[in-house]
C-alpha positions in Angstrom: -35.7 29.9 3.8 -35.1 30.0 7.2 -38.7 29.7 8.1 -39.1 26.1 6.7 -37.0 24.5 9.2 -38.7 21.0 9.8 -40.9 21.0 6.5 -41.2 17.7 5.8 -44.1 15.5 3.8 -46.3 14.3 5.8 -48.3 11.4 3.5 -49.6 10.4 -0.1 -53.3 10.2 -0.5 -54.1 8.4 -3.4 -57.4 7.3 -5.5 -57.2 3.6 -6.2 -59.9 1.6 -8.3 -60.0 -1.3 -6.1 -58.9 -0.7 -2.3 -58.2 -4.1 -1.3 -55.7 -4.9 -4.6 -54.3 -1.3 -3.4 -54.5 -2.3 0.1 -52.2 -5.4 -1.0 -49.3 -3.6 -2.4 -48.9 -1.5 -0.2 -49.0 -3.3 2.7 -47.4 -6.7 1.5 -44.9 -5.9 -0.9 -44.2 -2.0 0.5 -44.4 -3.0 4.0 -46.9 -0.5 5.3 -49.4 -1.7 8.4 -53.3 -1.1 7.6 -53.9 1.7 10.6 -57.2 2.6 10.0 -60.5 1.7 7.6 -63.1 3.3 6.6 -65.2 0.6 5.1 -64.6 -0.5 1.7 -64.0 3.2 0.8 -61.0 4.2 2.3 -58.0 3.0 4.2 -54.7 4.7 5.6 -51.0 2.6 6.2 -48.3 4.2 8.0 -44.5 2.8 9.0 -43.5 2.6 12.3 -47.0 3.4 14.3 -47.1 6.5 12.1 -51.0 7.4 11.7 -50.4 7.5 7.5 -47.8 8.0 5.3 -50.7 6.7 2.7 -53.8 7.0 2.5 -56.2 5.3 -0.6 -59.3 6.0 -1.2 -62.0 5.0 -4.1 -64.4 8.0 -3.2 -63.8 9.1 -7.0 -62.3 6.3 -8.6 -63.9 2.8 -7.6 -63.7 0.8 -10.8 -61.5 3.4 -12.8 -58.4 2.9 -15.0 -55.0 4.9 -14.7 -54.8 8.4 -16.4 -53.2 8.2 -19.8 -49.9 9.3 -20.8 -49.2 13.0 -21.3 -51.7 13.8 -18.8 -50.9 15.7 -15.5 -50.7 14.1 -12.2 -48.4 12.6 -9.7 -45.4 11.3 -11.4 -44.4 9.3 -8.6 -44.3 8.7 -4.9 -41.0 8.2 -3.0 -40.7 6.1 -0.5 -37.7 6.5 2.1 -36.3 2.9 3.7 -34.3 3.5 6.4 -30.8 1.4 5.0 -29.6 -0.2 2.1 -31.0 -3.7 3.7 -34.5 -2.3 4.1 -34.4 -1.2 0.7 -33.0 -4.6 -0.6 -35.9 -6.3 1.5 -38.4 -4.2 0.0 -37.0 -5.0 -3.4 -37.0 -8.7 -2.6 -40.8 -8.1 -2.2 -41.4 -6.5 -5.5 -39.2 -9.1 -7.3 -41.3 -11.6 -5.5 -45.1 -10.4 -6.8 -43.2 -10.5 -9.8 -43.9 -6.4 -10.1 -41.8 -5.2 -13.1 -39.5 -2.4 -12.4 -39.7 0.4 -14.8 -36.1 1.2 -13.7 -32.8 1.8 -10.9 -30.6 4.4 -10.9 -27.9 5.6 -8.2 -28.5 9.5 -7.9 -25.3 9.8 -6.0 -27.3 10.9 -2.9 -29.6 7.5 -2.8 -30.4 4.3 -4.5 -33.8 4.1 -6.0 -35.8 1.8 -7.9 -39.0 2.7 -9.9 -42.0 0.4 -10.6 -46.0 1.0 -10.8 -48.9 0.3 -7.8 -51.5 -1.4 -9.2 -53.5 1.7 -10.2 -50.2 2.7 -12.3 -49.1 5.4 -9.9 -45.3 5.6 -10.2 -43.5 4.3 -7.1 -39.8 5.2 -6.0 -38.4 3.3 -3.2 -35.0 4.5 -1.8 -32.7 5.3 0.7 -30.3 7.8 1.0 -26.2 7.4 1.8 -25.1 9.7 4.6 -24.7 13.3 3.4 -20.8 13.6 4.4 -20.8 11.2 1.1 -22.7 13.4 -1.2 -21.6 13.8 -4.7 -20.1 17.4 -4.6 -18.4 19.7 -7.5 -15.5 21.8 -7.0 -16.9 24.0 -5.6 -19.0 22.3 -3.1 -22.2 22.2 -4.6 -24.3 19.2 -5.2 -23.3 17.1 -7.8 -26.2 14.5 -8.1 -25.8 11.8 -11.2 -28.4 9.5 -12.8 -26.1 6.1 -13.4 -27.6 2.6 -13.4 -28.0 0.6 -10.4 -26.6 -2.7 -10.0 -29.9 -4.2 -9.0 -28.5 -7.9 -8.8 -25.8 -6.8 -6.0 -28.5 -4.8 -4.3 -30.9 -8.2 -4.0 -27.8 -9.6 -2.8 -28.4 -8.1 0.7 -31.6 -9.1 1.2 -30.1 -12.7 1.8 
């Protein structure tokens, strides 16, 4: 559609059972900067002086526990590091709050690795290669995959 030009996501707004444990991912391990509070009720990061690319709130959910499997909701938030270094650095942080990853895959198009916020939201953090080196088929169309990532030699270049 022609008329979507520009769409783009604006932010993730999220209810977390304990802001400031929530307040602590994301800003220490995912880098985010705190950009505005509203008490101990609500908060809102963004990336680059960005107002919010997440916002957390415990309006409904102060003291509550993660929905259970086979339930609906968000499968996970993705979040999009500018190089392969800013993804590696913000994989150095997971590994280093000992956060478990739930998994890496090369899609082709990006490098992603999946693990859970404290609330047990699903995470993706990623970064896309340059489109002129897009996986394509024969006849031009996206070819995406789903292949393991070699973690280890993406750690490597956070060094």
């Amino acid at each position: 559609m022609t008329d979507q030009i520009g769409l783009a996501v604006g932010h993730v707004h999220l209810k977390v059972a304990d802001l400031e444990r929530a307040i602590g991912f994301y800003r220490d391990v995912l880098g985010f900067e705190v950009m505005q509070r509203f008490g101990t009720d609500a908060a809102f990061l963004g990336a680059d002086g960005y107002h919010h690319h997440v916002g957390l709130n415990t309006w409904h959910s102060r003291g509550g526990t993660p929905p259970p499997n086979g339930h609906t909701g968000l499968y996970h938030a993705a979040f999009l590091y500018p190089d392969r270094r800013g993804l590696a650095l913000a994989l150095r942080r997971v590994v280093d709050a000992g956060i478990p990853l739930d998994g890496a895959a090369d899609h082709g198009v990006s490098e992603a690795v999946y693990l859970r916020d404290p609330d047990g939201n699903g995470v993706e953090l990623y970064r896309d290669r340059a489109p002129e080196d897009w996986p394509r088929d024969k006849d031009g169309h996206l070819a995406m995959v789903n292949i393991p990532l070699d973690v280890d030699a993406l750690l490597a270049e956070a060094r």
